[in-house]
Backbone as XML, in Angstrom:
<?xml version="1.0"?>
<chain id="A" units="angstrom">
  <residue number="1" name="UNK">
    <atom name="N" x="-37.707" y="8.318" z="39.990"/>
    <atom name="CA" x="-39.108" y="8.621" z="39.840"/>
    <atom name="C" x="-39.768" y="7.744" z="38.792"/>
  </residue>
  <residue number="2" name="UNK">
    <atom name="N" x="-38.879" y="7.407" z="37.550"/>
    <atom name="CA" x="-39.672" y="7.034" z="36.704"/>
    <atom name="C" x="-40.152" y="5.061" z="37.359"/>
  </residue>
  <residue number="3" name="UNK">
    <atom name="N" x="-38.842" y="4.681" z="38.376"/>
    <atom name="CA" x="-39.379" y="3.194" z="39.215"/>
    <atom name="C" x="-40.606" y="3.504" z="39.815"/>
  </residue>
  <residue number="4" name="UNK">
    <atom name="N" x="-40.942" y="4.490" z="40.266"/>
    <atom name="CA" x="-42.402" y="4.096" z="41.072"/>
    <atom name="C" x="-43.456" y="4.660" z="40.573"/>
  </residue>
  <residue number="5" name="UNK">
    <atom name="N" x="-43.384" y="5.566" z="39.023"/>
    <atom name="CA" x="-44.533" y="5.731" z="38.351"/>
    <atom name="C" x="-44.554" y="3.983" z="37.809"/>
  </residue>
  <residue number="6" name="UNK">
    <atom name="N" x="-43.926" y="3.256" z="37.022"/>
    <atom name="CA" x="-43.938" y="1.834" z="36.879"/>
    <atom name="C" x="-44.932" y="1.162" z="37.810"/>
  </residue>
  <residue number="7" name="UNK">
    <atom name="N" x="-43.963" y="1.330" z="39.050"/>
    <atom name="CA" x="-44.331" y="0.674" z="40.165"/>
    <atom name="C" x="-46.257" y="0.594" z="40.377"/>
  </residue>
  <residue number="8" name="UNK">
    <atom name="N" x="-46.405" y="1.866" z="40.206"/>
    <atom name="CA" x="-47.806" y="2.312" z="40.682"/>
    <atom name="C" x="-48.511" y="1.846" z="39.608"/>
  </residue>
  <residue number="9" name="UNK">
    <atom name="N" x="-48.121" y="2.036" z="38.075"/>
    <atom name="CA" x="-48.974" y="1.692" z="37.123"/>
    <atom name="C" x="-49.137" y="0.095" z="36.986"/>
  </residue>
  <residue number="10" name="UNK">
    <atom name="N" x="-47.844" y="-0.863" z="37.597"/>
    <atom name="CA" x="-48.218" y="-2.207" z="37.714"/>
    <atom name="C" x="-49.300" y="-2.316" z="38.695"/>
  </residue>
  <residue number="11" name="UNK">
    <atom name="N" x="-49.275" y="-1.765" z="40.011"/>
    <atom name="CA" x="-50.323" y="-1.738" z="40.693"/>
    <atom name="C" x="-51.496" y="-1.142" z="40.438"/>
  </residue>
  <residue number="12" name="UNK">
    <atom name="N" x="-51.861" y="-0.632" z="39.231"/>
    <atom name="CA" x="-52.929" y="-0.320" z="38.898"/>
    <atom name="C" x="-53.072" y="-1.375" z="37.976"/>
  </residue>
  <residue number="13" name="UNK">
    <atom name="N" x="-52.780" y="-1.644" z="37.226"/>
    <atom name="CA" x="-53.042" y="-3.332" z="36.347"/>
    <atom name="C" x="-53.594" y="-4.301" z="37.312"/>
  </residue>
  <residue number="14" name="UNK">
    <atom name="N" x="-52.764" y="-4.819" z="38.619"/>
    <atom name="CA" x="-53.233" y="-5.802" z="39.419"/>
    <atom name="C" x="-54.618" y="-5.726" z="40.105"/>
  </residue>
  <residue number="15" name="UNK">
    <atom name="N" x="-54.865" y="-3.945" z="40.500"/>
    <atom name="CA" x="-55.629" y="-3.876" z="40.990"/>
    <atom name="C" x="-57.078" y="-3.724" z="40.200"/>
  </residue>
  <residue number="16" name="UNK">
    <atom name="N" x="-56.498" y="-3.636" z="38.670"/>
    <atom name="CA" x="-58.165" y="-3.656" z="38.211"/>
    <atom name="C" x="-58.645" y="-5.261" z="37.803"/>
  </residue>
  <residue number="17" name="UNK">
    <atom name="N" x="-57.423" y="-5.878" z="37.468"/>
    <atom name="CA" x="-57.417" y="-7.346" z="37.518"/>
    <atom name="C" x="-58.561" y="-8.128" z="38.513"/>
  </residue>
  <residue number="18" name="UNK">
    <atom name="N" x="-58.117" y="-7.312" z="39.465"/>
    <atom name="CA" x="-58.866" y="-8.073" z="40.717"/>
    <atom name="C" x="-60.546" y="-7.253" z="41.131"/>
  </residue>
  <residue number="19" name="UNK">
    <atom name="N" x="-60.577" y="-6.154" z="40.224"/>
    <atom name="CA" x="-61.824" y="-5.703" z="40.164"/>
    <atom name="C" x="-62.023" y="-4.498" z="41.564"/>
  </residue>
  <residue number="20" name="UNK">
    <atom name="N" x="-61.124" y="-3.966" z="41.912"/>
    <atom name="CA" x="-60.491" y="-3.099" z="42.939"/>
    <atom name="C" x="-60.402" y="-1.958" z="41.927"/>
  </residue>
  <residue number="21" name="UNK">
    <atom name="N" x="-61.775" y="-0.751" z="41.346"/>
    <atom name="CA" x="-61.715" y="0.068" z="40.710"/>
    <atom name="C" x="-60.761" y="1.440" z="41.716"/>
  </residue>
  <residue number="22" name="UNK">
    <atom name="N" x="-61.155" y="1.584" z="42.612"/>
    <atom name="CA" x="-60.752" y="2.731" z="43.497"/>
    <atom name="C" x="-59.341" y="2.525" z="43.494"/>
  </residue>
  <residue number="23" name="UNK">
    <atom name="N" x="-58.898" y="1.724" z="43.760"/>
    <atom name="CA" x="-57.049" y="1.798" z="43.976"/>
    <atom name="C" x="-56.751" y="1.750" z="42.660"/>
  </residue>
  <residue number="24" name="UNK">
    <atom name="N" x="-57.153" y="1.061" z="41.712"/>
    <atom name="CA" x="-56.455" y="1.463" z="40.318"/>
    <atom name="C" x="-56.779" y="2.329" z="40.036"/>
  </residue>
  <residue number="25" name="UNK">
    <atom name="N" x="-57.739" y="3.423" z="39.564"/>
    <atom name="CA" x="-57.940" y="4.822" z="39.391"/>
    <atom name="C" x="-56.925" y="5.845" z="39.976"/>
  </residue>
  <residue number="26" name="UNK">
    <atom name="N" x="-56.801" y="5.687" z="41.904"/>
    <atom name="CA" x="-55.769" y="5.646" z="42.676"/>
    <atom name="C" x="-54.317" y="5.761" z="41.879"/>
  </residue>
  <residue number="27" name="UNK">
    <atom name="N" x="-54.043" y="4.689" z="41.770"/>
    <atom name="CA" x="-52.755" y="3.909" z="41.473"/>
    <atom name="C" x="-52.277" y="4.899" z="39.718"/>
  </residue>
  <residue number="28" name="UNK">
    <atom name="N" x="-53.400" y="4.512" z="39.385"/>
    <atom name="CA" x="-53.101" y="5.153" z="37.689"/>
    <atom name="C" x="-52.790" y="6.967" z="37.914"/>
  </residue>
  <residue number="29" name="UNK">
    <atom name="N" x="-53.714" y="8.025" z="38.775"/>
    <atom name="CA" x="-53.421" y="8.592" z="38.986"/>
    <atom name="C" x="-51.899" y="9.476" z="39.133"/>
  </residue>
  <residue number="30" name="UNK">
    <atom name="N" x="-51.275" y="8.273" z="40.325"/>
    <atom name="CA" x="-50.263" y="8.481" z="41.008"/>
    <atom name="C" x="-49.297" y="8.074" z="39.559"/>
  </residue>
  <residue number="31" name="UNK">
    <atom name="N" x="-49.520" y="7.320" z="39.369"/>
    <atom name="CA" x="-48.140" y="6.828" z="38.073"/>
    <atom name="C" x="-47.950" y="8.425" z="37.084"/>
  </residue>
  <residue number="32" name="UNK">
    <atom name="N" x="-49.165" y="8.678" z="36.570"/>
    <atom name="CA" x="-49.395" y="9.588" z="35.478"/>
    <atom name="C" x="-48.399" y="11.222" z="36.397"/>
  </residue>
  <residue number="33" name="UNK">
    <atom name="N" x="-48.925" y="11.025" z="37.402"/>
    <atom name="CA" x="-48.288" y="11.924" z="38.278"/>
    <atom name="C" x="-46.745" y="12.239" z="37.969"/>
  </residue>
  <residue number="34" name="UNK">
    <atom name="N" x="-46.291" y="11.000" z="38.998"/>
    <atom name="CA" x="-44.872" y="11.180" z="38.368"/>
    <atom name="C" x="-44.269" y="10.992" z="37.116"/>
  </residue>
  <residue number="35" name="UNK">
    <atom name="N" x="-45.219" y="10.476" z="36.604"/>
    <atom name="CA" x="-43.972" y="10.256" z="35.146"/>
    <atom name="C" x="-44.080" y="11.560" z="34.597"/>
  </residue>
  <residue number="36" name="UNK">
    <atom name="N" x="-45.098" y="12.707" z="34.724"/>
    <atom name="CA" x="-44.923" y="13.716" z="34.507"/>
    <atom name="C" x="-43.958" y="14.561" z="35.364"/>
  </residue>
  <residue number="37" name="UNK">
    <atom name="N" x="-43.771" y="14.356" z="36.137"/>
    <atom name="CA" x="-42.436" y="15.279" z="37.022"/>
    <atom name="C" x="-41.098" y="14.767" z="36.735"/>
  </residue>
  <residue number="38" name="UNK">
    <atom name="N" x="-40.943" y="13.119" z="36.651"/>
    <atom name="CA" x="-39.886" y="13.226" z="36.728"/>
    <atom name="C" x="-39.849" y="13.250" z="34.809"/>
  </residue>
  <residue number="39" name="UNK">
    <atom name="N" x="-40.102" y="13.695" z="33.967"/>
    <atom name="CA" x="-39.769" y="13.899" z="32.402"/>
    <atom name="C" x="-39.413" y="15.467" z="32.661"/>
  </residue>
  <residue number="40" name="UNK">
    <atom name="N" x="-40.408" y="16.456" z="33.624"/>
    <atom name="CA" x="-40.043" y="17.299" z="34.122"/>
    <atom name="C" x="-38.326" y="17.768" z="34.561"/>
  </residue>
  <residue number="41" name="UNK">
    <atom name="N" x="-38.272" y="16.995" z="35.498"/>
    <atom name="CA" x="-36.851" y="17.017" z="36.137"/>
    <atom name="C" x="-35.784" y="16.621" z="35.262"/>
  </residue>
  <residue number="42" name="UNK">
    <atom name="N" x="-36.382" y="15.880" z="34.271"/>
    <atom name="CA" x="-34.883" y="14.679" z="33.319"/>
    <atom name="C" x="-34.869" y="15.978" z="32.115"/>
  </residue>
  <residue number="43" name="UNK">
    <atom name="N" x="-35.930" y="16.744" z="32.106"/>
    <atom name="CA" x="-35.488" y="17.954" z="31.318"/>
    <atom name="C" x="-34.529" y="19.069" z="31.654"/>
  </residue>
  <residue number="44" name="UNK">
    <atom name="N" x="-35.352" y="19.286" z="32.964"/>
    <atom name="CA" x="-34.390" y="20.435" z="33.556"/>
    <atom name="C" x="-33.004" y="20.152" z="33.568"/>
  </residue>
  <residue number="45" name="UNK">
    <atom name="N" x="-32.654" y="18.774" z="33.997"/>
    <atom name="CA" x="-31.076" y="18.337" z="34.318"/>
    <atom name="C" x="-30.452" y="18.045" z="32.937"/>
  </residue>
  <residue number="46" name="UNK">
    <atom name="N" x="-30.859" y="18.179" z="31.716"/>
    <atom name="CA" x="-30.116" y="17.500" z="30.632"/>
    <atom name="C" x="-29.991" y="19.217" z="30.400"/>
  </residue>
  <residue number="47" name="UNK">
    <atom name="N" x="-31.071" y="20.184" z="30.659"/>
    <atom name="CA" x="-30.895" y="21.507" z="30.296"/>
    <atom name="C" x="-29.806" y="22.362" z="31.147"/>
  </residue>
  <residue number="48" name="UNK">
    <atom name="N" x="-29.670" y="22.166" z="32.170"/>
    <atom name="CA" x="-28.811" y="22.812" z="33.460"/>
    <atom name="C" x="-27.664" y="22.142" z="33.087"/>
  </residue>
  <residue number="49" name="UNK">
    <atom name="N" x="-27.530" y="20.990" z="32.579"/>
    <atom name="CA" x="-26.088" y="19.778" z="33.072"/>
    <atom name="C" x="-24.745" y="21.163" z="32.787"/>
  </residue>
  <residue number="50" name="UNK">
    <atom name="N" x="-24.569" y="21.494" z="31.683"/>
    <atom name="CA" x="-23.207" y="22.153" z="31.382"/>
    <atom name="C" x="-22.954" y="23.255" z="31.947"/>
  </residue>
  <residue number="51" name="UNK">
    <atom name="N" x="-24.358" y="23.951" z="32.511"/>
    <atom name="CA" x="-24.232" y="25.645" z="32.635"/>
    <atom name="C" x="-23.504" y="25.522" z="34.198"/>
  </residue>
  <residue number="52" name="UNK">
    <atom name="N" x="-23.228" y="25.182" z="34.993"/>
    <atom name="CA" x="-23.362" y="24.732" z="36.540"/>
    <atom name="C" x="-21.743" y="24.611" z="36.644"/>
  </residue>
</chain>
């Protein structure tokens, strides 16, 4: 998860570069998205790892 919040936030760089407000807004969105789930998930699993 955390490759395609990257992913998306490079594509929000390129795309404001090029003056393409809607897909970077888009793009930034989506990044902020996951990097919040998967910090989410990398919690849960460092919290679960031993009990299981």
């Amino acid at each position: 998860m955390f490759r395609w919040a990257i992913i998306f936030a490079i594509i929000a760089l390129i795309a404001s570069l090029f003056g393409l407000g809607g897909v970077a807004g888009m793009s930034k969105d989506f990044a902020i998205i996951l990097f919040i789930v998967a910090i989410i998930l990398a919690i849960i699993g460092f919290l679960t790892r031993n009990k299981v």
